[in-house]
C-alpha positions as CSV (number, residue, x, y, z in Angstrom):
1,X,11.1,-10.4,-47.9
2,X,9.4,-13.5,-46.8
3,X,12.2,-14.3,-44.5
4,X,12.1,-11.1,-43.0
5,X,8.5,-11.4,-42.2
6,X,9.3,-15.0,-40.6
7,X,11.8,-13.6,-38.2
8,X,10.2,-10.6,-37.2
9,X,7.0,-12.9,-36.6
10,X,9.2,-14.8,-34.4
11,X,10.4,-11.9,-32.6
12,X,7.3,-10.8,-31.8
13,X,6.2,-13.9,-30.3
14,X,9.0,-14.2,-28.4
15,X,8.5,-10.5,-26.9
16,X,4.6,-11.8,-26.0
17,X,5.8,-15.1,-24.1
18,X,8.7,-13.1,-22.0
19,X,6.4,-10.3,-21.0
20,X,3.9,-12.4,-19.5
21,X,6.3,-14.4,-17.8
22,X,7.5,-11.6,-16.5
23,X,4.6,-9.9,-15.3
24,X,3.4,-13.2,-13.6
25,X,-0.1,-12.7,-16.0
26,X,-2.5,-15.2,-17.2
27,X,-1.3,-18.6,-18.8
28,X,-4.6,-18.4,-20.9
29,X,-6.2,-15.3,-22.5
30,X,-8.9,-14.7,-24.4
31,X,-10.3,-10.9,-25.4
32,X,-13.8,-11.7,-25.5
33,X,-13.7,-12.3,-21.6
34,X,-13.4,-9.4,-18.8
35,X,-10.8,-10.8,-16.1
36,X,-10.5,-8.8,-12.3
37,X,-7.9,-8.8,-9.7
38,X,-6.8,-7.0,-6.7
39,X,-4.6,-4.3,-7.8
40,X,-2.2,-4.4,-5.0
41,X,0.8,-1.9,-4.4
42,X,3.8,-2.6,-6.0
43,X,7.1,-4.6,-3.6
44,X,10.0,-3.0,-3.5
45,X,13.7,-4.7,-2.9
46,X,16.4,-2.9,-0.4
47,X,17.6,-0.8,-3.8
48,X,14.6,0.2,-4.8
49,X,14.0,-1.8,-7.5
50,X,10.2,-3.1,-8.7
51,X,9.7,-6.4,-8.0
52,X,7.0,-8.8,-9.6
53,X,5.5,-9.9,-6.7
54,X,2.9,-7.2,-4.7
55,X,1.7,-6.6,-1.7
56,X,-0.8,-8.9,-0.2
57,X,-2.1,-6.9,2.2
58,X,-3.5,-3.0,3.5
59,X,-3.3,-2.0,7.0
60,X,-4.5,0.7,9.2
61,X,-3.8,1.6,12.9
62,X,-6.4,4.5,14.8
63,X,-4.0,4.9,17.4
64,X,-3.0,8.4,16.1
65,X,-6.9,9.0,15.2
66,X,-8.5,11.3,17.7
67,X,-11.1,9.6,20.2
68,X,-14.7,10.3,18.3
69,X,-13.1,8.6,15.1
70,X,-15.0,5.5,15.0
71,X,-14.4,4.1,11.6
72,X,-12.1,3.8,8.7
73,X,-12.6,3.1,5.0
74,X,-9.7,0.9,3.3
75,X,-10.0,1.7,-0.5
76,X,-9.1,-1.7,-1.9
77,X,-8.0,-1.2,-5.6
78,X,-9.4,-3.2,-7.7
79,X,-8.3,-3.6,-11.5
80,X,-9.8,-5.9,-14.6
81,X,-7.9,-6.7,-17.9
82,X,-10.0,-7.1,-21.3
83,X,-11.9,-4.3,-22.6
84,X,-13.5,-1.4,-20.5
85,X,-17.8,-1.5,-20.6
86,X,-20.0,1.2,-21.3
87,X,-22.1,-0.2,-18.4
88,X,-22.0,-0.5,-14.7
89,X,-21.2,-4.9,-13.8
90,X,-21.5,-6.2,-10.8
91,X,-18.4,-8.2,-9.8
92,X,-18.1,-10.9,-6.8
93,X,-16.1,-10.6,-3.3
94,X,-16.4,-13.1,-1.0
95,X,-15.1,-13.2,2.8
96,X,-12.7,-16.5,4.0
97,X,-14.4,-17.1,7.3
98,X,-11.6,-19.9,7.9
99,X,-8.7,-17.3,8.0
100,X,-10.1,-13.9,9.1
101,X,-10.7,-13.4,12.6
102,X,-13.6,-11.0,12.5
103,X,-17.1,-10.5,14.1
104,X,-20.4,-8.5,12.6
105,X,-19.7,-5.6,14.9
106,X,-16.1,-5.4,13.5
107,X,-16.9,-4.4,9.5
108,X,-19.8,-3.3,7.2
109,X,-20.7,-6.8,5.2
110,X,-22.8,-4.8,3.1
111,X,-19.4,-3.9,1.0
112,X,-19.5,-7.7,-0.5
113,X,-23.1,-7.3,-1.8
114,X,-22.8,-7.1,-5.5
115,X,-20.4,-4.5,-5.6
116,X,-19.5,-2.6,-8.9
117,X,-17.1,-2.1,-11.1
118,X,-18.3,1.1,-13.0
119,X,-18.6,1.6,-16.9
120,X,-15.8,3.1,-18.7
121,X,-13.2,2.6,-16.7
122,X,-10.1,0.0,-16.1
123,X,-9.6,0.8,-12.2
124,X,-11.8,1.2,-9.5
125,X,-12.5,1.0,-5.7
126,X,-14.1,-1.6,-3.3
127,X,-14.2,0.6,-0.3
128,X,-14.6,-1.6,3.2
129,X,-15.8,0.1,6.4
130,X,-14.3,-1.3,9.6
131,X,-15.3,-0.3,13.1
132,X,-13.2,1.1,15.9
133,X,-13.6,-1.3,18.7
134,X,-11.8,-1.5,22.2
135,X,-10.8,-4.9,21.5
136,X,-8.7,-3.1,18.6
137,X,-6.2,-1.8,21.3
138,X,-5.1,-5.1,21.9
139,X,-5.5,-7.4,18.9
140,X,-4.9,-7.0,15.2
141,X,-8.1,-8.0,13.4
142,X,-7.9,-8.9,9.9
143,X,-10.6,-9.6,7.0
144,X,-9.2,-11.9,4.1
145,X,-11.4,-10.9,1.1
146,X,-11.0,-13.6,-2.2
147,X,-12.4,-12.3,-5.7
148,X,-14.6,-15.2,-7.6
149,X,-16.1,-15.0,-10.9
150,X,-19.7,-14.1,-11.9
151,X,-21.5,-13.6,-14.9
152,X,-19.6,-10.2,-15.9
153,X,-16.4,-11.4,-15.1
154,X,-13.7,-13.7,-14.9
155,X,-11.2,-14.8,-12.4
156,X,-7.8,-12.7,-13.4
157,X,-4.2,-12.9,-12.3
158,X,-3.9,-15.6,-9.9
159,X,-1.4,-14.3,-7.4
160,X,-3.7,-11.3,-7.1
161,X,-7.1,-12.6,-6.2
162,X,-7.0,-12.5,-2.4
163,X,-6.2,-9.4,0.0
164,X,-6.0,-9.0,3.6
165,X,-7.2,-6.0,5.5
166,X,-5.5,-5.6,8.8
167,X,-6.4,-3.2,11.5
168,X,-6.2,-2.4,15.2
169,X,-5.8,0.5,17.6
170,X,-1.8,-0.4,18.3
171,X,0.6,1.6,17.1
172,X,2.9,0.6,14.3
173,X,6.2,2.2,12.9
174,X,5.1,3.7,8.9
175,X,6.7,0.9,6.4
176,X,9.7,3.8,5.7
177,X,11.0,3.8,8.8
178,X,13.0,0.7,9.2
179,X,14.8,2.6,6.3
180,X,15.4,5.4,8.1
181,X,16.0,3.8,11.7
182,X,20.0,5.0,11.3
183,X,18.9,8.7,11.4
184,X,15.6,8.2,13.2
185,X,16.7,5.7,15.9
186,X,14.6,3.3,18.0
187,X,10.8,3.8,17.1
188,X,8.7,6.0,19.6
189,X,5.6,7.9,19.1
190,X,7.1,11.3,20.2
191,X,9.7,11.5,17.6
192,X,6.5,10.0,14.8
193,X,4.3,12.9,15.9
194,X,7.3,15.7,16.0
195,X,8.1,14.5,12.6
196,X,4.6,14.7,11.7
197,X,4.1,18.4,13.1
198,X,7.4,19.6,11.5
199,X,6.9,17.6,7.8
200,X,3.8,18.1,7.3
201,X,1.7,17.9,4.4
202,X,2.6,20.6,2.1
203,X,5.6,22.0,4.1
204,X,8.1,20.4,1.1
205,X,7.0,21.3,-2.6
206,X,9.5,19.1,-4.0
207,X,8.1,15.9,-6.0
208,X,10.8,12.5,-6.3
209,X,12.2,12.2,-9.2
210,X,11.4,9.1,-11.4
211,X,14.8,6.8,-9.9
212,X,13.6,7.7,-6.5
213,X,10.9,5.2,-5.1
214,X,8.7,6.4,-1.9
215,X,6.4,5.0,0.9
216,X,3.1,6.4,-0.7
217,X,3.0,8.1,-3.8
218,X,5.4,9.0,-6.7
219,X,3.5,11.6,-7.8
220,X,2.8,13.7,-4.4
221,X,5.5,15.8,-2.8
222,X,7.4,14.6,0.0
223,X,6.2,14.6,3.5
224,X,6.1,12.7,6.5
225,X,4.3,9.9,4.9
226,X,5.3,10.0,1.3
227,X,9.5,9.2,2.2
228,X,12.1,7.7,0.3
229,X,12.5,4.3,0.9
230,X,15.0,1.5,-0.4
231,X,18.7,2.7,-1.3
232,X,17.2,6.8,-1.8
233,X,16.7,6.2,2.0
234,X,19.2,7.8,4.5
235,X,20.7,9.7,1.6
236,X,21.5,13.2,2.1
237,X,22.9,14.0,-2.0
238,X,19.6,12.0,-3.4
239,X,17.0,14.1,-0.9
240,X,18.2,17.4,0.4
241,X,15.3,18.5,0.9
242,X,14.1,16.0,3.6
243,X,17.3,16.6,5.1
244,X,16.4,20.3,5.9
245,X,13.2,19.3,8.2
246,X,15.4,16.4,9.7
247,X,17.8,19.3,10.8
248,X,14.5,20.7,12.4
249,X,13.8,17.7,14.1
250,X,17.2,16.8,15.1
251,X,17.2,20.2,16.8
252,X,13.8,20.1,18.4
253,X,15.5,16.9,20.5
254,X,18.7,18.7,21.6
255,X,17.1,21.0,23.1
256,X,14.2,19.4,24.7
257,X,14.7,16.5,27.1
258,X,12.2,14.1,25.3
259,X,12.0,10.5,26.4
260,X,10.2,7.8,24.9
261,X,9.2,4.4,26.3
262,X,10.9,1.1,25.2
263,X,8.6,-2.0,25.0
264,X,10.0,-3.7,28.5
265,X,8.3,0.2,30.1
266,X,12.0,1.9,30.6
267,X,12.8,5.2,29.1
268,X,14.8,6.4,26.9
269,X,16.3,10.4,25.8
270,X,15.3,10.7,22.2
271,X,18.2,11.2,19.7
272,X,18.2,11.9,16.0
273,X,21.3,10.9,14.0
């Protein structure tokens, strides 16, 4: 009996040292202590597959925004490890001067003063308000926020601690379609906003399945910008569905002489594969 208390005691120290290794968490742990990160969205390889290291950064464009949108709201997650409070505690944000290239007019600095992390609750939201400027159409401005420790908390997982908030008025290609570009083609904003008109919101009830990994959410139906990404990408036999709006789309651009503009000005007909 004693021997089989030994090894399983061993086991399970062995299962607690490989699963923070593998999950990249803290080296040093106590319970009594409240720890808070950036809960960034989760990196994904060419197959698909999870990978330890996250995003480090969130970025919007208001080049598809209609002219009187002024502002946007990035909704920074924010995540703490230790035991959930049954009061509100302020937690601490600063901004790295030295490596963001922001001005007062550009962002609301009011989001950095003692923000809160509220009771009850594991997750929560530092929302940021950044301003729509016409310097945006031309340069990428970008606000490097770093999490430090205060009274109510301490610093958490180390490779999770500073985020970068990018925006601009310049259009960008959605992260799924550079897995995408054989069916899609060259990136132009009249195939986007076809695509956008055609697989809309709601126009495809079907959710991904659990070995399918997507652009935005896992547990909202596929749309325009919820799409397969990684090795479910381009496949026909893993997303049928998608394949019945591209079919839409393909036929929208054979019979309608669409051309898009390359980045040297020339044009090009628009194509889907």
């Amino acid at each position: 009996m004693r021997k089989e208390i030994l090894y399983t005691g061993w086991l399970l120290m062995i299962f607690l040292l490989s699963s923070c290794e593998s999950e990249n968490e803290f080296l040093s742990f106590n319970n009594d202590k409240a720890y808070i990160y950036f809960d960034m969205p989760k990196n994904y390889n060419s197959r698909g597959d999870e990978l330890i290291e996250r995003q480090d950064s969130l970025e919007y464009s208001f080049a598809l925004d209609l002219n009187d949108v002024d502002s946007y709201i990035f909704k920074v997650p924010i995540a703490i490890s230790g035991l959930p409070s049954d009061i509100d505690r302020s937690y601490k944000v600063e901004l790295i001067k030295e490596e963001s290239n922001v001005v007062d007019s550009d962002w609301d600095k009011t989001a950095l003063i003692n923000p809160i992390f509220r009771k009850g609750v594991m997750f929560d939201t530092l929302l940021v308000k950044v301003n729509r400027t016409e310097e945006l159409k031309s340069q990428k401005k970008s606000l490097i926020l770093q999490i430090e420790a205060n009274e109510n908390f301490e610093k958490g997982r180390e490779d999770l601690l500073t985020t970068k908030l990018i925006f601009s008025d310049i259009l960008n290609p959605p992260i799924w379609w550079e897995d995408w570009k054989d069916i899609f083609g060259n990136f132009y904003l009249e195939t986007y906003l076809k695509w956008q008109e055609i697989y809309f919101e709601g126009a495809d009830p079907n959710i991904p399945p659990s070995y399918i990994k997507v652009s935005k959410d896992s547990n909202l139906p596929y749309y325009w910008d919820n799409m397969p990404v990684g090795r479910s990408a381009g496949s026909q036999s893993h997303t049928p569905s998608v394949f019945m709006f591209i079919a839409q789309l393909r036929d929208y651009f054979e019979n309608n002489e669409v051309y898009g503009t390359n980045p040297d000005g020339s044009k090009t007909r628009i194509k889907i594969y």
